[in-house]
CHARMM internal coordinates of N, CA and C (Angstrom, degrees):
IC EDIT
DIST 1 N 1 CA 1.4490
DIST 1 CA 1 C 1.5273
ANGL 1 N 1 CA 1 C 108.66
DIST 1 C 2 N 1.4615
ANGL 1 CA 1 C 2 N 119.67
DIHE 1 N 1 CA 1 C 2 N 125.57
DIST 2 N 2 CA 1.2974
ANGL 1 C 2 N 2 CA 115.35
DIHE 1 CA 1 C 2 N 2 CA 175.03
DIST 2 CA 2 C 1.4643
ANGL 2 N 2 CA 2 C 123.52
DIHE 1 C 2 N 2 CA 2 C -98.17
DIST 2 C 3 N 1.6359
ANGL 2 CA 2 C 3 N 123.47
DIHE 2 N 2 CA 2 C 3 N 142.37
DIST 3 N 3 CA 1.1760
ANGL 2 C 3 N 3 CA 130.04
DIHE 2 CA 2 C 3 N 3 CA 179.74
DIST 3 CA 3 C 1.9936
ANGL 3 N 3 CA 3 C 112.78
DIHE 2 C 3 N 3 CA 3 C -34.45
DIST 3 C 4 N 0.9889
ANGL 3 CA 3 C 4 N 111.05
DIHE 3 N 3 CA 3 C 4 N 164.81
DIST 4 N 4 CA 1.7208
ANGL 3 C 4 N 4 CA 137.84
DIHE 3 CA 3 C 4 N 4 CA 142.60
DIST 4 CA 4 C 1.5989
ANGL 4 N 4 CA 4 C 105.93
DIHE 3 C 4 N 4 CA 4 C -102.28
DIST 4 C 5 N 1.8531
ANGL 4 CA 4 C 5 N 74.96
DIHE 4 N 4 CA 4 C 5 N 128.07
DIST 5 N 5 CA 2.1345
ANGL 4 C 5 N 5 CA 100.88
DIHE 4 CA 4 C 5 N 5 CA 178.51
DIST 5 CA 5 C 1.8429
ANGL 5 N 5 CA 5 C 96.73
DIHE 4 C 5 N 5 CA 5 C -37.63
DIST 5 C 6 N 1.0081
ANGL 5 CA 5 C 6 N 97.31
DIHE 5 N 5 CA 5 C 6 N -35.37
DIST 6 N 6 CA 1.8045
ANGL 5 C 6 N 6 CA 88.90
DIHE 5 CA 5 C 6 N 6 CA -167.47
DIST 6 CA 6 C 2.2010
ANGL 6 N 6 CA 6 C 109.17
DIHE 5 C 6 N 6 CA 6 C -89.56
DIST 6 C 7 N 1.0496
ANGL 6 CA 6 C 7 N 112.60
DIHE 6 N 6 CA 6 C 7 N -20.49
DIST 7 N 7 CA 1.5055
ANGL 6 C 7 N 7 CA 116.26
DIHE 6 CA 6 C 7 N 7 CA 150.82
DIST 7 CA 7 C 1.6438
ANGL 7 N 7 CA 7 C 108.66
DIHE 6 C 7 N 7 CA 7 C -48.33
DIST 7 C 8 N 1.6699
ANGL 7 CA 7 C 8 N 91.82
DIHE 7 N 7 CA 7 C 8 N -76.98
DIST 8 N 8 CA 1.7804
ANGL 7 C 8 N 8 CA 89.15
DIHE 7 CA 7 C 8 N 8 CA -179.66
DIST 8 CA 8 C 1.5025
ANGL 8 N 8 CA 8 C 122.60
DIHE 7 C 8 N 8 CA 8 C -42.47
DIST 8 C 9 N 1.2514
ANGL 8 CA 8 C 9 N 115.16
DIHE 8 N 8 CA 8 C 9 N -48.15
DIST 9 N 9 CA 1.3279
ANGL 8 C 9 N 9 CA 125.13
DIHE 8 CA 8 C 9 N 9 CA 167.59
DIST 9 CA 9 C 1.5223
ANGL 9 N 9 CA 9 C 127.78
DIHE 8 C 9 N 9 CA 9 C -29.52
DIST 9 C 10 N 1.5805
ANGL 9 CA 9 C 10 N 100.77
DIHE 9 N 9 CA 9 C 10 N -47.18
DIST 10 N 10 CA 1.5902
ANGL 9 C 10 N 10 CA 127.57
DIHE 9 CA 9 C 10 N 10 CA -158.66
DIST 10 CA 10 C 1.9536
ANGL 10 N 10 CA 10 C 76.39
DIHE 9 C 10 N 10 CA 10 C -75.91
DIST 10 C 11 N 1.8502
ANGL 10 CA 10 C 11 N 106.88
DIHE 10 N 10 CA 10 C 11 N -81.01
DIST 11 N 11 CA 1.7172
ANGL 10 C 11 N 11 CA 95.08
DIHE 10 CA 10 C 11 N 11 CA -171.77
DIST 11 CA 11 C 1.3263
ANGL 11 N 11 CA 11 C 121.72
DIHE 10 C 11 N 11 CA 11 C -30.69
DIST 11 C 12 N 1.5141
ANGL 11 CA 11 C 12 N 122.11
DIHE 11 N 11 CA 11 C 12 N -43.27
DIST 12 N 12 CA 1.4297
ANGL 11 C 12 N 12 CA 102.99
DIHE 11 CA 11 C 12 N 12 CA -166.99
DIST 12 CA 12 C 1.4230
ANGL 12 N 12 CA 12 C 103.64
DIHE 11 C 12 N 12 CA 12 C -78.42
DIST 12 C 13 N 1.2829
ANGL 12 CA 12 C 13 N 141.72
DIHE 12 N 12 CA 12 C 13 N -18.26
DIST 13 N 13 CA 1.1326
ANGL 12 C 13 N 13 CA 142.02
DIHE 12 CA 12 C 13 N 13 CA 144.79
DIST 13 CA 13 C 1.4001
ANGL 13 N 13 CA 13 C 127.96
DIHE 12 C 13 N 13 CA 13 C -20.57
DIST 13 C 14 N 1.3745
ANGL 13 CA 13 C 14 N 104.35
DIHE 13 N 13 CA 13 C 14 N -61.87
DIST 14 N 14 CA 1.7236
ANGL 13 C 14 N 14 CA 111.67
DIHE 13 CA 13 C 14 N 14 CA -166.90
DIST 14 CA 14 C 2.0511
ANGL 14 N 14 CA 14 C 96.04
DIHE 13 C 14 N 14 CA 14 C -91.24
DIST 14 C 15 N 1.2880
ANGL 14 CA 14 C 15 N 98.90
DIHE 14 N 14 CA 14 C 15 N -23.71
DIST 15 N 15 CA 1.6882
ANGL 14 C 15 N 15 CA 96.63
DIHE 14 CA 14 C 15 N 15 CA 166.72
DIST 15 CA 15 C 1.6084
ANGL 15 N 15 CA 15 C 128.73
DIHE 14 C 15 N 15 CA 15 C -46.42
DIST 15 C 16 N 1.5629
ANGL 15 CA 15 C 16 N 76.13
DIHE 15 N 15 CA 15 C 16 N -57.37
DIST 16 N 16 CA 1.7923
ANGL 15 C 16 N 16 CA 100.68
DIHE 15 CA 15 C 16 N 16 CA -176.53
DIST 16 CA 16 C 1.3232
ANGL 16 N 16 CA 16 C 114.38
DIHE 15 C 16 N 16 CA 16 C -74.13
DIST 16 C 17 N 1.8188
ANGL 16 CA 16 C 17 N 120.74
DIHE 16 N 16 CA 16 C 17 N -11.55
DIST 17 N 17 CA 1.0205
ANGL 16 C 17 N 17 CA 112.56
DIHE 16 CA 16 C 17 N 17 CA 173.47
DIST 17 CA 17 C 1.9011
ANGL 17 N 17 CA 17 C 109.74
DIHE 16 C 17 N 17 CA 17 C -89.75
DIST 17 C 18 N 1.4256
ANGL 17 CA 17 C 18 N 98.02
DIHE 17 N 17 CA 17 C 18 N -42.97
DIST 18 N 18 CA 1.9747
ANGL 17 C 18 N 18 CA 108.59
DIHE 17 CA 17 C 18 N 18 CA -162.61
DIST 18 CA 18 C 2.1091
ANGL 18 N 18 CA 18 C 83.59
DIHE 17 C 18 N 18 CA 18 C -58.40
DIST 18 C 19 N 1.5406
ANGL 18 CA 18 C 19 N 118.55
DIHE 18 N 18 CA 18 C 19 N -52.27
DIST 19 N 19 CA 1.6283
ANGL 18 C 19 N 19 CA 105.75
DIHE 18 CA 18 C 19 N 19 CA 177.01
DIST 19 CA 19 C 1.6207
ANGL 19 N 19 CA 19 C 109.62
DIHE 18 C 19 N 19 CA 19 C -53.35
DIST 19 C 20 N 0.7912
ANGL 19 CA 19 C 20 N 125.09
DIHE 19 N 19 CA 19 C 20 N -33.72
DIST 20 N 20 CA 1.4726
ANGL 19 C 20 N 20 CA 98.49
DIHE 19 CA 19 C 20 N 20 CA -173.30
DIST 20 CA 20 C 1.4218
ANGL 20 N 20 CA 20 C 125.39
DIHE 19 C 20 N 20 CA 20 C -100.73
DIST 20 C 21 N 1.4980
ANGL 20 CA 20 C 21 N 101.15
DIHE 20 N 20 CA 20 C 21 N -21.42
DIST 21 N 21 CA 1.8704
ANGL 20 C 21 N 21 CA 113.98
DIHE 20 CA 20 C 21 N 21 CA 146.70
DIST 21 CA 21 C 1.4102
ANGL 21 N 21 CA 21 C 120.43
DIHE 20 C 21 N 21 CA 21 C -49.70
DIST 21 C 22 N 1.0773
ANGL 21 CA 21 C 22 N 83.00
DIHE 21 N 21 CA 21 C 22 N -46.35
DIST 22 N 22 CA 2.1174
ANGL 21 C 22 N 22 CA 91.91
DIHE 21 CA 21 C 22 N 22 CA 172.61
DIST 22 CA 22 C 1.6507
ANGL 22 N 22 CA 22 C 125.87
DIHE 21 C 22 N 22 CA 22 C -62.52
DIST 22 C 23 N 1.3434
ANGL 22 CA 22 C 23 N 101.27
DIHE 22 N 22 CA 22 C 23 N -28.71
DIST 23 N 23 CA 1.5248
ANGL 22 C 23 N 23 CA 122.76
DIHE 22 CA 22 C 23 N 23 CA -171.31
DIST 23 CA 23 C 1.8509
ANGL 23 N 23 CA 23 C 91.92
DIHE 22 C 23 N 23 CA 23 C -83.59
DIST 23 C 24 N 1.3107
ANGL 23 CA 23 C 24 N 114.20
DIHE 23 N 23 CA 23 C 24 N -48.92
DIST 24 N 24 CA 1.2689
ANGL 23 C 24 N 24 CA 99.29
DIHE 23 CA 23 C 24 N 24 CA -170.18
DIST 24 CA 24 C 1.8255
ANGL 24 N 24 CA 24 C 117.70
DIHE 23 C 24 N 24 CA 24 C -73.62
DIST 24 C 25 N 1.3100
ANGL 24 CA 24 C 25 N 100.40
DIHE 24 N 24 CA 24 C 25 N -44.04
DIST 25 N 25 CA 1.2469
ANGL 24 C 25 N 25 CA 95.72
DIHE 24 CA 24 C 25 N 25 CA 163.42
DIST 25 CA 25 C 1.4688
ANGL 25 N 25 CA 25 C 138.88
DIHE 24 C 25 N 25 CA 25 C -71.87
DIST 25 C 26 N 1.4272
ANGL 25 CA 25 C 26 N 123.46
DIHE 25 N 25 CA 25 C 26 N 0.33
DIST 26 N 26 CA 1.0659
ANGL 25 C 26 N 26 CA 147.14
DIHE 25 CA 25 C 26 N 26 CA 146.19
DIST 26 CA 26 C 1.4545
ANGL 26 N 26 CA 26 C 112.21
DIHE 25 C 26 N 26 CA 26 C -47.31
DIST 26 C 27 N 1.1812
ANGL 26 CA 26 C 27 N 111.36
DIHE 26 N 26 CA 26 C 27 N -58.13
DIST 27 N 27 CA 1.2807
ANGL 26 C 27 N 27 CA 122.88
DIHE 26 CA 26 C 27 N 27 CA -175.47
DIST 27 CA 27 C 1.7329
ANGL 27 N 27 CA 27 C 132.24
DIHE 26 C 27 N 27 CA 27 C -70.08
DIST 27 C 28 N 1.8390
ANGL 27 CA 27 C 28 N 90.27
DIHE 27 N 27 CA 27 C 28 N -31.98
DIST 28 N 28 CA 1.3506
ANGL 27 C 28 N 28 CA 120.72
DIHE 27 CA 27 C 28 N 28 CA 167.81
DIST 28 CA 28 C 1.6250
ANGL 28 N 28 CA 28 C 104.70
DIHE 27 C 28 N 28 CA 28 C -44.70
DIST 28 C 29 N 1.2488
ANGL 28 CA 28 C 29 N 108.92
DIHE 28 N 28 CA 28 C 29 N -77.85
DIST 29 N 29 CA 1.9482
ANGL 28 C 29 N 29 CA 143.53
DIHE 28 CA 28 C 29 N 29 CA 172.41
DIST 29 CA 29 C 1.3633
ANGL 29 N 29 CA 29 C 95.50
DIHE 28 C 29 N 29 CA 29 C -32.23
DIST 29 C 30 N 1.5014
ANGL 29 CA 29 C 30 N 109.34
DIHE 29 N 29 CA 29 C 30 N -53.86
DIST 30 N 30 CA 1.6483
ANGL 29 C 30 N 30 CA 112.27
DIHE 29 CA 29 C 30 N 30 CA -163.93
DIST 30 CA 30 C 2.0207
ANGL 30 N 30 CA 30 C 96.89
DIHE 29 C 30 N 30 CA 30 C -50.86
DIST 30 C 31 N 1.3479
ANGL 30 CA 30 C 31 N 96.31
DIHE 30 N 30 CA 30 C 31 N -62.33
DIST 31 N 31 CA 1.4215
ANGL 30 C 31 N 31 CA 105.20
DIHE 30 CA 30 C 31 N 31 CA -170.21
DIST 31 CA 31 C 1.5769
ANGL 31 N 31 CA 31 C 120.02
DIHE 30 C 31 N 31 CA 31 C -67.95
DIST 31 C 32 N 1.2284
ANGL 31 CA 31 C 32 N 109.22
DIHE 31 N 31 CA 31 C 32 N -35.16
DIST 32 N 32 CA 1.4733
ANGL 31 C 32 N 32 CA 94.09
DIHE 31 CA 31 C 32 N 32 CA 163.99
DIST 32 CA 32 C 1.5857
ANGL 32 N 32 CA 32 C 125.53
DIHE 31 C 32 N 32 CA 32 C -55.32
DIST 32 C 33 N 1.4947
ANGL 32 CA 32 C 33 N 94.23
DIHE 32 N 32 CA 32 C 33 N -48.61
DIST 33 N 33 CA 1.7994
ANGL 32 C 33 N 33 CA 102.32
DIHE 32 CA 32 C 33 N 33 CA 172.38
DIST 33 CA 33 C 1.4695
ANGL 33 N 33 CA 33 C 124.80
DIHE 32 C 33 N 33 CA 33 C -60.35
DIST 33 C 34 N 1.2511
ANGL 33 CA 33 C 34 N 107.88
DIHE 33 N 33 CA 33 C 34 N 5.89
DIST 34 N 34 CA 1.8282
ANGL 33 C 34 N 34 CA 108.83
DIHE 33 CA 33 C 34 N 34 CA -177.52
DIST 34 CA 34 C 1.5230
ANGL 34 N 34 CA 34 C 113.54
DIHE 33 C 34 N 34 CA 34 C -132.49
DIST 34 C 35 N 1.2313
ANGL 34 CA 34 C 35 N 110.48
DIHE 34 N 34 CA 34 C 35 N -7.10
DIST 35 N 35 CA 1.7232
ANGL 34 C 35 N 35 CA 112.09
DIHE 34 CA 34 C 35 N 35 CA -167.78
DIST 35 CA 35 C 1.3043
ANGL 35 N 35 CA 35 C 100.79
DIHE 34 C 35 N 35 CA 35 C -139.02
DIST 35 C 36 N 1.5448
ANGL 35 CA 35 C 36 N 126.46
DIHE 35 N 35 CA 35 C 36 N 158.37
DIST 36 N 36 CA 1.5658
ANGL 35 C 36 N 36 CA 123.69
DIHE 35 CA 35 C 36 N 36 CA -161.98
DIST 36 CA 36 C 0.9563
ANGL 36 N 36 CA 36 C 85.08
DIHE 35 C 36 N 36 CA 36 C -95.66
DIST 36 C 37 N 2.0549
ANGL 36 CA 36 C 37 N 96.76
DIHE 36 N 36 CA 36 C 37 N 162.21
DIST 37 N 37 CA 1.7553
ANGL 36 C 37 N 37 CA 103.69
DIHE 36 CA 36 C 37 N 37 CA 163.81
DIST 37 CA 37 C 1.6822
ANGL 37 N 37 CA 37 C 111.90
DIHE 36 C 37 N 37 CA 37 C -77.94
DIST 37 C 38 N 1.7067
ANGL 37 CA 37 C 38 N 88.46
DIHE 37 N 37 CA 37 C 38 N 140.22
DIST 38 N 38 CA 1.6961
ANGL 37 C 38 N 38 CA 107.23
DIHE 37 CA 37 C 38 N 38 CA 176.08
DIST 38 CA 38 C 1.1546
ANGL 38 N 38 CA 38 C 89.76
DIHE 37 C 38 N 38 CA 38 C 94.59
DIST 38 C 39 N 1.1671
ANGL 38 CA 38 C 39 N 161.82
DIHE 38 N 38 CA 38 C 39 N -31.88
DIST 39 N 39 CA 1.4173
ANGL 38 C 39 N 39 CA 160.76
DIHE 38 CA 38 C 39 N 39 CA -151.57
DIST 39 CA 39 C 2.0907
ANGL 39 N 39 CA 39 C 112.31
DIHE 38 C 39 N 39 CA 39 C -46.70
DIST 39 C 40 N 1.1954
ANGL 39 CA 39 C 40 N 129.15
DIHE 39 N 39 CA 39 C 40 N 140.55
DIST 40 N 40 CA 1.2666
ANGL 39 C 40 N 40 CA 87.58
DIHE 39 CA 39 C 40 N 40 CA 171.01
DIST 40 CA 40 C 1.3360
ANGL 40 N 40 CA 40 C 130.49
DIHE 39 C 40 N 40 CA 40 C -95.06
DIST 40 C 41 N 1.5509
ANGL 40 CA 40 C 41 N 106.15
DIHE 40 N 40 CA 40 C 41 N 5.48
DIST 41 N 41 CA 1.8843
ANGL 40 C 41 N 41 CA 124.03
DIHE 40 CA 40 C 41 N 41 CA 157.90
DIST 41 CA 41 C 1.2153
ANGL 41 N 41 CA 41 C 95.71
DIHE 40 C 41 N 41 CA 41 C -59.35
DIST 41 C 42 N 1.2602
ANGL 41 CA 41 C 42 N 164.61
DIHE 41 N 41 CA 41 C 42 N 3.12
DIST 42 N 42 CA 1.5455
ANGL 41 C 42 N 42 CA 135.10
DIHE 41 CA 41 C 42 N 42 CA -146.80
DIST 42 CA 42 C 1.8403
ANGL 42 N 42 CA 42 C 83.15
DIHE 41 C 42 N 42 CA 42 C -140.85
DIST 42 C 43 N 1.5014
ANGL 42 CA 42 C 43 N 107.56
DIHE 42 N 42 CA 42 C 43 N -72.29
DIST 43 N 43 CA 1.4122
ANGL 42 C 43 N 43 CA 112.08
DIHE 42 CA 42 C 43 N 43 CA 149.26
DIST 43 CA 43 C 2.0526
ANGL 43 N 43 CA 43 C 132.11
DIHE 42 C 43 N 43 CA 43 C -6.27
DIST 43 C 44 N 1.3899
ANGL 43 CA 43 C 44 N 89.42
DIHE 43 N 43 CA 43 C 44 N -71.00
DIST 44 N 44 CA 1.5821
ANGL 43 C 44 N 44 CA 118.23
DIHE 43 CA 43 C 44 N 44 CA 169.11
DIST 44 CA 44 C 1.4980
ANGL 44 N 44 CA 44 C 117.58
DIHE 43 C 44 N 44 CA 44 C -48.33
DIST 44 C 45 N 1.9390
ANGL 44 CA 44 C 45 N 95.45
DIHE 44 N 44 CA 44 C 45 N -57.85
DIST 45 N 45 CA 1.6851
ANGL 44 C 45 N 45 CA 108.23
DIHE 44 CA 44 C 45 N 45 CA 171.71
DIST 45 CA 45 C 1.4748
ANGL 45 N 45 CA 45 C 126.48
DIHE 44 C 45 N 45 CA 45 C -50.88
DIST 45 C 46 N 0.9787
ANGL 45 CA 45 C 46 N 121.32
DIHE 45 N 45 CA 45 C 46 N -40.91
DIST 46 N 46 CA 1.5563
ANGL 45 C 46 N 46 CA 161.12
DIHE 45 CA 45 C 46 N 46 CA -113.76
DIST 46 CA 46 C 1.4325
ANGL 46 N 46 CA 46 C 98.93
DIHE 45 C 46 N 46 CA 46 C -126.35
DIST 46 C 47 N 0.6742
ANGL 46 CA 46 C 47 N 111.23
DIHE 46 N 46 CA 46 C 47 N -50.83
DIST 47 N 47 CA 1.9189
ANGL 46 C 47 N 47 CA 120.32
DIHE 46 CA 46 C 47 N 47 CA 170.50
DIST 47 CA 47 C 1.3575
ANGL 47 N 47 CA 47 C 117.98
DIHE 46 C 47 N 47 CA 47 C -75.34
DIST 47 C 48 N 1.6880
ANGL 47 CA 47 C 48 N 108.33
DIHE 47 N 47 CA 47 C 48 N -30.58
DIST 48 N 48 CA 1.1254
ANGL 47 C 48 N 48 CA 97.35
DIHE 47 CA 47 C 48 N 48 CA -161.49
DIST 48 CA 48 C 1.7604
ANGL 48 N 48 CA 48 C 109.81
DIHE 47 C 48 N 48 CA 48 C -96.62
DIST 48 C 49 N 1.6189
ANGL 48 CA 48 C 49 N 99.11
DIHE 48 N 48 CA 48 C 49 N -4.03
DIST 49 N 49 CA 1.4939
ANGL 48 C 49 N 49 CA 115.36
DIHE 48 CA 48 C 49 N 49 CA 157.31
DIST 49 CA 49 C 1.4876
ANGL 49 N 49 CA 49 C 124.19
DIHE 48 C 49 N 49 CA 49 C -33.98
DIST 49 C 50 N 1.7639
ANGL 49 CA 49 C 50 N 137.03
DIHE 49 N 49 CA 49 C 50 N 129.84
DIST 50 N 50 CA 0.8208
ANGL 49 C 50 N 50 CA 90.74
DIHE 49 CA 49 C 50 N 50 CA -168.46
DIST 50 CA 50 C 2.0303
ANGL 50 N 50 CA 50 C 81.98
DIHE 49 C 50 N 50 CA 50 C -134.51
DIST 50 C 51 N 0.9986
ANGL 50 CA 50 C 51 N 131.22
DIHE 50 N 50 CA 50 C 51 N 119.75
DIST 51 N 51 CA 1.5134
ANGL 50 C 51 N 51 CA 136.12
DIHE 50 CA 50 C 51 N 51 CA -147.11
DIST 51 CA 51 C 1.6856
ANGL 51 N 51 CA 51 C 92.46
DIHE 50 C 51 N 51 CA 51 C -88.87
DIST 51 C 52 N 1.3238
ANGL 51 CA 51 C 52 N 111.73
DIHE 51 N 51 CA 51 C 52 N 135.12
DIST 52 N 52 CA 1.8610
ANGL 51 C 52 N 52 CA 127.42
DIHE 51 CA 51 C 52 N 52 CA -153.58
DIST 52 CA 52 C 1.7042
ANGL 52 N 52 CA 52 C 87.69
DIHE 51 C 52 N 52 CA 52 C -65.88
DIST 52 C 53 N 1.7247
ANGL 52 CA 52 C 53 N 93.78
DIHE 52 N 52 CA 52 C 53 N 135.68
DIST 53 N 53 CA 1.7758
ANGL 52 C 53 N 53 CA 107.63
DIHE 52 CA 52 C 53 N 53 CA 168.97
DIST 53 CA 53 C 2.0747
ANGL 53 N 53 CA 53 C 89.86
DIHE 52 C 53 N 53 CA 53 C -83.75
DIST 53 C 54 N 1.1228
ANGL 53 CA 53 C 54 N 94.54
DIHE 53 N 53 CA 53 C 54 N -175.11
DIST 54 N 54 CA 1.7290
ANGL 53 C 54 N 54 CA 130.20
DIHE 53 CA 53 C 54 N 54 CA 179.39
DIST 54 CA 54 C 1.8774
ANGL 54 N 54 CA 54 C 86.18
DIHE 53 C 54 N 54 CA 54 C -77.11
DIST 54 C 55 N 0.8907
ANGL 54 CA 54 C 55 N 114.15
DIHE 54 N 54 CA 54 C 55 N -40.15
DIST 55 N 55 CA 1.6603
ANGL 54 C 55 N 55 CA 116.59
DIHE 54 CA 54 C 55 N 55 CA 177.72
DIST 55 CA 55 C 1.4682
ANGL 55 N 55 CA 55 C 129.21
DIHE 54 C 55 N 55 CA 55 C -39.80
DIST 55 C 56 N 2.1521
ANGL 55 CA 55 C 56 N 92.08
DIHE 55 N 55 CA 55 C 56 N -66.77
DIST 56 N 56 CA 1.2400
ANGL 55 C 56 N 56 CA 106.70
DIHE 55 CA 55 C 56 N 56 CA 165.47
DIST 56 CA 56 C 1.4797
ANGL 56 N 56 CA 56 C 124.44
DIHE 55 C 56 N 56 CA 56 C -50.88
DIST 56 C 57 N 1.7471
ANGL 56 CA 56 C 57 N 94.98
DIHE 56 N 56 CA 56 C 57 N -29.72
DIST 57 N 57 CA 2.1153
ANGL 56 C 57 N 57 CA 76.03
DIHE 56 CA 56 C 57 N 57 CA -146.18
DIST 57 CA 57 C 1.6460
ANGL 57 N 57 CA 57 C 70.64
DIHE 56 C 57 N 57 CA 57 C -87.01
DIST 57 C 58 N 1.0298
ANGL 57 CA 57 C 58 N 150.43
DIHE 57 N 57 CA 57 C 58 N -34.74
DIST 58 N 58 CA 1.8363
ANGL 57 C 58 N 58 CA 136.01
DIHE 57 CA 57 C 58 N 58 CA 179.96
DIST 58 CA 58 C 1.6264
ANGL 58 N 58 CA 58 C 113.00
DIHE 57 C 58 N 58 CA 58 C -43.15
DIST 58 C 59 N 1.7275
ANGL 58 CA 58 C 59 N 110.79
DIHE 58 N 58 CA 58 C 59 N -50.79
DIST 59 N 59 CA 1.3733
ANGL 58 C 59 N 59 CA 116.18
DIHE 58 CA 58 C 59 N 59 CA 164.93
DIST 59 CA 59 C 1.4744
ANGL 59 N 59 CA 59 C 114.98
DIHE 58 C 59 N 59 CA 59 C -67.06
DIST 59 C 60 N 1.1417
ANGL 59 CA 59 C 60 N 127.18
DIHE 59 N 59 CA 59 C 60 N -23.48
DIST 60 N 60 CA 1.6298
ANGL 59 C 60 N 60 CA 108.57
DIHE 59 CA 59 C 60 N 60 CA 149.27
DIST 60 CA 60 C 1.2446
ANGL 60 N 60 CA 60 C 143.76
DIHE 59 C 60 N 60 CA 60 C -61.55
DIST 60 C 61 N 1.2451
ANGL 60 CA 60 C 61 N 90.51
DIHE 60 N 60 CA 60 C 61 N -47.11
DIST 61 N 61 CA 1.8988
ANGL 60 C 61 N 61 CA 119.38
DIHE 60 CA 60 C 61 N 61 CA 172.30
DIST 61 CA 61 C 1.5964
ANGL 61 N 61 CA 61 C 117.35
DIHE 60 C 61 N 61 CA 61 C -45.37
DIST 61 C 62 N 1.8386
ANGL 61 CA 61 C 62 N 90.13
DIHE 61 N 61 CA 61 C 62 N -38.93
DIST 62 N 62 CA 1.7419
ANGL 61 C 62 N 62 CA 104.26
DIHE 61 CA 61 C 62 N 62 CA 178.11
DIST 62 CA 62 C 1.3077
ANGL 62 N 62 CA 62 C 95.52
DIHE 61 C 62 N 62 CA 62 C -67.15
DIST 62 C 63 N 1.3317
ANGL 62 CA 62 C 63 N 117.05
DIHE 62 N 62 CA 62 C 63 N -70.79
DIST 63 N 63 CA 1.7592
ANGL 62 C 63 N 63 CA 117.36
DIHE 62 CA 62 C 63 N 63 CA -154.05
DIST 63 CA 63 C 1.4563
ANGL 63 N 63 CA 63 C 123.23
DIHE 62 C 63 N 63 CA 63 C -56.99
DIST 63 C 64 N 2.0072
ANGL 63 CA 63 C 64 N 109.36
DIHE 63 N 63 CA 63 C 64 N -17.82
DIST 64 N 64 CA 1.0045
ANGL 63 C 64 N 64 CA 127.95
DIHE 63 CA 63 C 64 N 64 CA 173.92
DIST 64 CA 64 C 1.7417
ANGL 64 N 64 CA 64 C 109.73
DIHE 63 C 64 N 64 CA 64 C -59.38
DIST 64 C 65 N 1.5123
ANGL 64 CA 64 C 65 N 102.39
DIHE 64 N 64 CA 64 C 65 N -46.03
DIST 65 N 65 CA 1.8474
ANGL 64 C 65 N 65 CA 117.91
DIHE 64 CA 64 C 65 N 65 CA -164.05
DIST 65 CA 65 C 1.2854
ANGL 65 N 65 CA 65 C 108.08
DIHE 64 C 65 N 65 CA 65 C -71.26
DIST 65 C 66 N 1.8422
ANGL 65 CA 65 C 66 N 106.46
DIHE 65 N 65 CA 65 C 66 N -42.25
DIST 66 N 66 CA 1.3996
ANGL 65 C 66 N 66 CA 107.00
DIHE 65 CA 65 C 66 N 66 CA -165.87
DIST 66 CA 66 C 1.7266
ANGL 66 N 66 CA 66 C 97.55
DIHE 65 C 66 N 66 CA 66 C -66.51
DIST 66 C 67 N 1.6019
ANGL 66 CA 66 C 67 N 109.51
DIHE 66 N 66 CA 66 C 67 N -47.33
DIST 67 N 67 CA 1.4731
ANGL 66 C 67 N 67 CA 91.43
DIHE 66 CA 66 C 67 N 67 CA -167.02
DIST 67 CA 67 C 1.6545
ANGL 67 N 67 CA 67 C 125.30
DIHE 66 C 67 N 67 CA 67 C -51.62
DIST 67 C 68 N 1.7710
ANGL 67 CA 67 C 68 N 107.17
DIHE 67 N 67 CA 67 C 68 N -35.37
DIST 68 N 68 CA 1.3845
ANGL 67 C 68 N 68 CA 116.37
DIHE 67 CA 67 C 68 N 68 CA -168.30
DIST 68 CA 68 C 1.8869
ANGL 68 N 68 CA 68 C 97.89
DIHE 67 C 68 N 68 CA 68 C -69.03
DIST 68 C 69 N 1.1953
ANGL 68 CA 68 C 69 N 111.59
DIHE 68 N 68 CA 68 C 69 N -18.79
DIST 69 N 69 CA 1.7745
ANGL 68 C 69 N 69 CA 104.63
DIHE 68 CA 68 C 69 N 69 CA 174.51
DIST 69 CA 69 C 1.1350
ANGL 69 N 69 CA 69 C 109.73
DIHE 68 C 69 N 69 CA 69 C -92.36
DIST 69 C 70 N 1.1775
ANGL 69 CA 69 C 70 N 132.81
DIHE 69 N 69 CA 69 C 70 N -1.36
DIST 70 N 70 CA 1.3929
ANGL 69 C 70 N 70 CA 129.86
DIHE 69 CA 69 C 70 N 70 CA 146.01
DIST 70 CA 70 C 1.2909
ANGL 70 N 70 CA 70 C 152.38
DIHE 69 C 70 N 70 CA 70 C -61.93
DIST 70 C 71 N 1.3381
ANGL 70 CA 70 C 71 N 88.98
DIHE 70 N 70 CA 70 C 71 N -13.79
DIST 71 N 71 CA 2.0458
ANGL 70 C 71 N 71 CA 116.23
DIHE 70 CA 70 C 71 N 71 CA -178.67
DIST 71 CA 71 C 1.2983
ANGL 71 N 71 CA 71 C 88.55
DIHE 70 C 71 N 71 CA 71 C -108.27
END
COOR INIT
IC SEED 1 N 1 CA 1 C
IC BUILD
């Protein structure tokens, strides 16, 4: 059974979101695991995090589509 343009749509959607949810909290973990608590590296790090708008994961979603219409 094959997808609807708007199915495909929806995966690269929830793709581009769980990767870049993943990236931030990746990063979260990263920094707790390397810098003390209260620290102001951890503080510093931590702020400068910046957790994916509706923007990103759409500008992912794009770069994801264009590449797969490229092959």
């Amino acid at each position: 059974m094959s997808k609807t343009p708007f199915e495909i749509r929806m995966e690269l959607l929830n793709f581009a979101q769980g990767q870049l949810t993943g990236d931030y909290y990746s990063s979260m973990e990263r920094i707790r695991d390397t810098t003390a608590e209260q620290s102001v590296e951890r503080k510093a790090a931590v702020s400068a995090l910046k957790y994916p708008t509706a923007e990103d994961v759409v500008n992912l979603a794009n770069t994801l589509k264009n590449f797969l219409d490229s092959k």
